[in-house]
N, C-alpha and C positions, 0 to 999 in steps of 0.2 A: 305495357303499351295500351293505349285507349284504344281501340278499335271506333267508338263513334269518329273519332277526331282523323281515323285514316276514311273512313266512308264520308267525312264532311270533305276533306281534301280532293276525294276521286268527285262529290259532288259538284263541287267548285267548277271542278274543269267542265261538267256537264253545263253549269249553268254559262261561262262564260264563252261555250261553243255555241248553245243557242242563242245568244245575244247577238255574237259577232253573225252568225248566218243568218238571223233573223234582219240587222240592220244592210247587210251584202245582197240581201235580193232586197229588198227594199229599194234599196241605191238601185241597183239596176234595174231595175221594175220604173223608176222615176226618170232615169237615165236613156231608157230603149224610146227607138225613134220611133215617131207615130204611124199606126200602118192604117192600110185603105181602109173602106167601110167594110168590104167582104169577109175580112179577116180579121178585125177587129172584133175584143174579146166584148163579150155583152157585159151589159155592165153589172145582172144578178150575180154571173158568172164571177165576174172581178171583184163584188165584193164579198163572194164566199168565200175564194180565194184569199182576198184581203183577211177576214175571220178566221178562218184556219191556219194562219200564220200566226195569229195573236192568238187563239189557243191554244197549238204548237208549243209557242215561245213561255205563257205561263206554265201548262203543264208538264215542260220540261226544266222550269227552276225552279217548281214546287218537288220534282223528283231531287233535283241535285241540292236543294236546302234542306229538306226534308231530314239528314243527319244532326244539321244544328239545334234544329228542332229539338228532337231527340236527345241528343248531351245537356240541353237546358234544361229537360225534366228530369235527368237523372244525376245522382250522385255519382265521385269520381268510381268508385268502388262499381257502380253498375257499367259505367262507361268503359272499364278493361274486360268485362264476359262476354265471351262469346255469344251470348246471347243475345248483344247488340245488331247481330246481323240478322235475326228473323225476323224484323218489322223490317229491318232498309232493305231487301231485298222482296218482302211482302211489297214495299211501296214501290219498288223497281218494277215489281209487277202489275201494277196497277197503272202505274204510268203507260208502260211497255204498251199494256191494251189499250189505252186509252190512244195513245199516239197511232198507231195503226186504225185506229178507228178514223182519227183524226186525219189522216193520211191517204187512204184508200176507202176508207167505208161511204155508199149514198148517202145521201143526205135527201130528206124528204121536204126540203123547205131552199127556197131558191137563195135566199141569201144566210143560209147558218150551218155550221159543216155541222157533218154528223158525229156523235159523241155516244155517251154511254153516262146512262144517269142513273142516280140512286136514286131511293127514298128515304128523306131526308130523318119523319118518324121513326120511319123502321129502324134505320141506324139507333136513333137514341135510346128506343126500345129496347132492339139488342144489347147495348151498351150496360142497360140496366140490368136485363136479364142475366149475362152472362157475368155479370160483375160478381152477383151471390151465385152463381153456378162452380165460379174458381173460389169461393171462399174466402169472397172480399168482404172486408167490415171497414167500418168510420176509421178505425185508430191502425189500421195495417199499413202496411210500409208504403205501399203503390197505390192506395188508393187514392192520393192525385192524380193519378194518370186517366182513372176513369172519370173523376172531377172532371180533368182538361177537356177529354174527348166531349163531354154532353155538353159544358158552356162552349167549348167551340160550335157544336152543332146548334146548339139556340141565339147564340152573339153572331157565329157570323153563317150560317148555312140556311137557317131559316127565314131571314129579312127577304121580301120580293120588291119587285121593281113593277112600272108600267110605262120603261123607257119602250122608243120604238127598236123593234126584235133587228131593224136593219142595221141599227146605229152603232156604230165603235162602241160606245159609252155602254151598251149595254151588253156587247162582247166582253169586253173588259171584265164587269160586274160578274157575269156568267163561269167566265175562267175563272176567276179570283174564288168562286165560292167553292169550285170546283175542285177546284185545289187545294182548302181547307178541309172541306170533305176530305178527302184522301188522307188529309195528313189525322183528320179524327177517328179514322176507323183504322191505320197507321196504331195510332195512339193506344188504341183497344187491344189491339195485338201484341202490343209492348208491355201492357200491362197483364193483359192473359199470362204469357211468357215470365214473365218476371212473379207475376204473384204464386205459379207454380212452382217456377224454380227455388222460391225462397222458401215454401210450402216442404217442398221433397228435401231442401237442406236442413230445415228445422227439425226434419221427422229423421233424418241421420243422422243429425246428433246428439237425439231426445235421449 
């Protein structure tokens, strides 16, 4: 049994529950009849709200794609070990905080919900470091994995923008890298894991 390919399935369902919720208060959000001025939401207010819905909604289908991810980097042979689940549940967890951030945490800025952010160097750094820390070389099994994770982080995490902070377009942008992010330090972990695991079976049956 592939165990990626059962974590892609439960992801599935993840991503297609925050779709359908994300587009169900949207509907009703456009739908609800107009109230007085007293009670009427401000409109910083609304479009934080608006923001945090479309952060919600990507980084909860960067969790539940986040499996297929995963089965494309690997061979079928790695995709039945059990060791497929300690990145998709590292990334479960990543999410998990993220979304409670996103969900309850202040936010310091009137129109951008609050989040939790990397550095984006620091990541690649580590990436390096810990690659020769596990006893990764050019010609080892996994080291695509660390490949993937640093071009992910310079293709697509380190590009910036000077859209305005208020606008959709630059919500969007923000999520998206956001979500990549995760899925590269994701990546690192998979790779940690796997280049150990291959490490401690080679040396059992030297």
């Amino acid at each position: 049994m592939e165990h990626a390919f059962v974590a892609l399935g439960v992801g599935l369902l993840v991503v297609l529950r925050s779709v359908f919720l994300f587009f169900r208060e949207r509907r009703s959000l456009s739908a609800a009849p107009p109230t007085s001025d007293k009670t009427a939401e401000s409109p910083h207010h609304s479009q934080q709200s608006k923001h945090r819905r479309v952060a919600m909604l990507v980084r909860a289908c960067a969790m539940g794609l986040w499996p297929a991810v995963l089965a494309a980097s690997l061979c079928a042979e790695d995709r039945r070990s059990f060791g497929v689940w300690v990145p998709v549940l590292f990334q479960t967890l990543l999410g998990t905080m993220d979304l409670v951030v996103l969900r309850w945490g202040p936010s310091n800025s009137n129109t951008r919900p609050a989040m939790i952010r990397y550095e984006t160097m620091g990541i690649a750094g580590l990436i390096f470091g810990l690659s020769g820390l596990v006893g990764n070389r050019p010609d080892s099994k996994y080291s695509h994995l660390f490949l993937y994770a640093v071009l992910g982080c310079l293709v697509l995490v380190l590009p910036t923008h000077n859209m305005d902070d208020a606008s959709d377009a630059s919500q969007w942008f923000d999520s998206v890298q956001k979500a990549a992010l995760s899925w590269c330090i994701s990546l690192l972990v998979a790779a940690i894991v796997f280049t150990r695991s291959n490490k401690a079976t080679s040396a059992a049956t030297a």
